[in-house]
N, C-alpha and C positions, 0 to 999 in steps of 0.2 A: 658667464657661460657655465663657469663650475657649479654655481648654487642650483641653474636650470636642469643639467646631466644627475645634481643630488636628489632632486626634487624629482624627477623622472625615474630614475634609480628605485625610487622609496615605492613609486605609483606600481612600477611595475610588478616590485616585490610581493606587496601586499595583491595585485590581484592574481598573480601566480598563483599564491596561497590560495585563495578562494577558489579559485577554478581545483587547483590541488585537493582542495576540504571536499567538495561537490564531485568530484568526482570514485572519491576514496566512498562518500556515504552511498554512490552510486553503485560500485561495486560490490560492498558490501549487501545492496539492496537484491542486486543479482543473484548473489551467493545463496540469501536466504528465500527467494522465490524459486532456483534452483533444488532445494532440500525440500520443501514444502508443497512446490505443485511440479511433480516430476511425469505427470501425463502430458506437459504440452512439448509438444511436439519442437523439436531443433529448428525444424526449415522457419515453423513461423514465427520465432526468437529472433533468428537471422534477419529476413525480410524486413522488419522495421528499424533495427540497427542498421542495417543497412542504408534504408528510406533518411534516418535522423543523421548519418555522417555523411548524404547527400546534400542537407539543408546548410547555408550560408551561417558563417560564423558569428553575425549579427543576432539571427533566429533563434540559433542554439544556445548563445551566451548572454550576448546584448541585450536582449530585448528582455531575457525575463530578469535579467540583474536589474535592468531599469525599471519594469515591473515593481517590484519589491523596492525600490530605492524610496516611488511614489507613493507606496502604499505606507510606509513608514512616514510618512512627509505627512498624508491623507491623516495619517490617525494623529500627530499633533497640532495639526491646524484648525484653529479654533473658526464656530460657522460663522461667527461677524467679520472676519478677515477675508472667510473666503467667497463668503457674497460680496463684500466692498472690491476685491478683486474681479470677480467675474462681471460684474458692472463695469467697470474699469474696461476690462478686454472688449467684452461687445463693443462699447462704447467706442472702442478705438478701431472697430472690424475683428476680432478678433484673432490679431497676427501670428502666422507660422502653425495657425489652428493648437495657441495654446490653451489648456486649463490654469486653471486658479495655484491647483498644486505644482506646476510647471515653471511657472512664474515665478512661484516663490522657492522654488531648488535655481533659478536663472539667478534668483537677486544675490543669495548665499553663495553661489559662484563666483559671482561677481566678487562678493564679500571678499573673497580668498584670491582671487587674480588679477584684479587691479591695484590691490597695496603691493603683490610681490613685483610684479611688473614697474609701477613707478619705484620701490626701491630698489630695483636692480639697477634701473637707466639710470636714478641719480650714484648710485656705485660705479656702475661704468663710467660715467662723466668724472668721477672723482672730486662728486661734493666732500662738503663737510659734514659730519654728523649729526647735527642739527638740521640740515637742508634735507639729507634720507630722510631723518624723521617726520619733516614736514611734509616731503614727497609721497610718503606714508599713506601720510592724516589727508593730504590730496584725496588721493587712491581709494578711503572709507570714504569720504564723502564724494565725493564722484559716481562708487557703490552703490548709494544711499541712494542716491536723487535721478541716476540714468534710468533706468527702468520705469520713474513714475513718468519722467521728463518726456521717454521715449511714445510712453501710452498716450500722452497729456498733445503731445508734438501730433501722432496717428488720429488722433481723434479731432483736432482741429480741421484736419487736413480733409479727413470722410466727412465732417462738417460742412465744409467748404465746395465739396463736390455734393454733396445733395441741395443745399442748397440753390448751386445753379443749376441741378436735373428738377428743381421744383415746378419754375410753371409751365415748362414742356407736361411733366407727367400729368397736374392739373389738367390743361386740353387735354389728354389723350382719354383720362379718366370721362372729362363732362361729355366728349364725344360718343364713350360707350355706352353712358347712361344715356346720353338722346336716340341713342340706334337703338333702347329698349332695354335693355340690360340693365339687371340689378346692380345694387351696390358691389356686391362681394365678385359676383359674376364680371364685372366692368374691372372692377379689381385684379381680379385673376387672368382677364385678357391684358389688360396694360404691362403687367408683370412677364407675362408671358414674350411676349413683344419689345420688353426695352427693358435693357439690362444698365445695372448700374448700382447707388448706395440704394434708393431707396427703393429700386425695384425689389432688390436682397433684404430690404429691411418687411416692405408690406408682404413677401413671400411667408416670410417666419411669419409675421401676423394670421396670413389666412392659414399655414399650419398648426399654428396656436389655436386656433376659432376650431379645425378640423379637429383638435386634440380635445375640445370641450371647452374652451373656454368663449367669455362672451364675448358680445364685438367691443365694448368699451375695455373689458380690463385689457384684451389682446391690444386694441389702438393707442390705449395706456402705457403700454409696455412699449411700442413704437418712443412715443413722446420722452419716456426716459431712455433708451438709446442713440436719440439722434436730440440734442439740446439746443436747436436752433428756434427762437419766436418764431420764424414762418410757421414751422411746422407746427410747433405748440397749437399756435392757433386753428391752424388746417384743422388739426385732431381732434380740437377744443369745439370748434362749430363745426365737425361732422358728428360728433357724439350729442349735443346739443341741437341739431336738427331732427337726429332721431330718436330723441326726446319728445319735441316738440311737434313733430310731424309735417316739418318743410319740406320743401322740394329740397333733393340733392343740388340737382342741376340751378337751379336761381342762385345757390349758396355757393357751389361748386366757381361758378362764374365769378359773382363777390369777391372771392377768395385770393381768383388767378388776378385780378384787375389790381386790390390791393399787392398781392406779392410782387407785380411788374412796375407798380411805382412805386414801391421801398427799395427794388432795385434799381431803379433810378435815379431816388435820392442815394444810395449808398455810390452809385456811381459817379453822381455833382460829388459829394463828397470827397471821396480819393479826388476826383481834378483838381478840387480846391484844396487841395494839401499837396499836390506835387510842386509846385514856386517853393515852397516854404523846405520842402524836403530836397530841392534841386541846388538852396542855396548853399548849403554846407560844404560838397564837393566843389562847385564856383569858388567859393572862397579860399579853398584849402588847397585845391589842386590848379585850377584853371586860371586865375588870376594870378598870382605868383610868375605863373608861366607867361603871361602876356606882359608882365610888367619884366621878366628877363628881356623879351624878345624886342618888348618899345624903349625903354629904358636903359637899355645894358650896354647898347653902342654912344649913345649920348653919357653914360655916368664914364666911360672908358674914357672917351674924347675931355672930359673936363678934368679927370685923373693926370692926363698928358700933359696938358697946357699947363693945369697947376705944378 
């Protein structure tokens, strides 16, 4: 508790200071706008100071110290890190509406709050010195791998639900193109109508198409955000029909018919693995317990007699 109160102590101090430095240069800014433009008028000096120690202490201090914090962060981060991240975040939904540079000021937090935190606990418990240190070495690695673990964990999960929103969205697609409606047009009603991973996903596409880009590299771009075969393929034989100059609709059908028996087979699958997955807790839990309850008055009864 005393090292927490030090460590807070320090935090405070130092941004005392800072607000103290900012506002000293603030005054001083005053001073010399004061001397140099002495036509403007008092009232309209007032009125905006005013206006600004109305604003919320997050606005006035928070927001642009965090500014600059990013912006510092922005100018050392090299562009292959921070594209391999920004794939990363889509990839995963892109959680808490973070950036690239956000992420990587979360991971450096981390860096510095989870070694202090496991070695305080093992201090409070009153290891040994050797066990804090390891508690430590915990703490960096745990640092190291939460953050990718967490994206890797999100993205599985968005994987997971687009995948069972895939062949609802398929019908809903081949139905607009049979009522007449183009591709993108069919597109943009189904979107419109039914929310979810990949509704959110084909939006940013047809935004991308609106933004200039074509329909392959936009569906393109789809495919490396969401990394499931269904969809690959979806994306794969809608770009190569409109290559080749197929019907949507024939291909569209294909498509759904295939996705609903690989979800069948994935579904025989799991059944044929729950016995096998069912046996471990039977064994370890459930039997023991039945061989107490058949066993335990007969092993008592022959304890006696012997």
């Amino acid at each position: 508790m005393l090292f927490v109160s030090y460590l807070l102590t320090i935090f405070l101090l130092i941004f005392g200071l800072l607000i103290w430095r900012k506002e000293k240069k603030r005054a001083i800014q005053n001073r010399i706008s004061a001397v140099f433009q002495p036509e403007v008028n008092v009232q309209e000096k007032v009125e905006p100071l005013d206006e600004v120690r109305k604003l919320s202490f997050t606005t006035r201090i928070t927001a642009p110290l965090w500014k600059k914090v990013k912006k510092s962060f922005k100018r050392n981060l090299s562009a292959e890190k921070k594209e391999k991240w920004e794939m990363q975040l889509l990839q995963a939904g892109n959680p808490f509406g973070m950036t690239a540079v956000e992420f990587r000021i979360v991971q450096l937090v981390m860096y510095m709050v989870l070694p202090v935190i496991f070695g305080l606990y093992s201090y409070l418990v009153q290891l040994s010195a050797g066990m804090i240190f390891l508690s430590i070495l915990v703490g960096v690695i745990a640092a190291a791998f939460l953050p990718s673990y967490y994206l890797k964990q999100k993205a599985a999960a968005r994987n997971k639900k687009a995948l069972k929103e895939l062949p609802d969205f398929i019908d809903l697609l081949t139905v607009s193109i049979e009522a007449g409606l183009g591709f993108d047009s069919a597109l943009s009603k189904v979107v419109s109508k039914k929310d979810g991973v990949l509704s959110r996903e084909f939006q940013r596409c047809l935004e991308e198409m609106r933004l200039g880009k074509t329909r392959r590299e936009a569906l393109s771009s789809v495919r490396e955000r969401i990394f499931i075969d269904d969809v690959r393929s979806l994306i794969g034989s809608i770009i190569q029909a409109e290559q080749l100059g197929i019907g949507m609709v024939q291909m569209l059908n294909v498509q759904s018919i295939e996705i609903r028996e690989r979800r069948k087979q994935r579904a025989e699958e799991q059944a044929m693995k729950a016995p096998i997955k069912m046996l471990f807790p039977l064994v370890i839990f459930i039997f023991p317990s039945l061989f107490v309850v058949l066993l335990g008055p007969a092993v008592i009864g022959l304890i006696g007699n012997l």
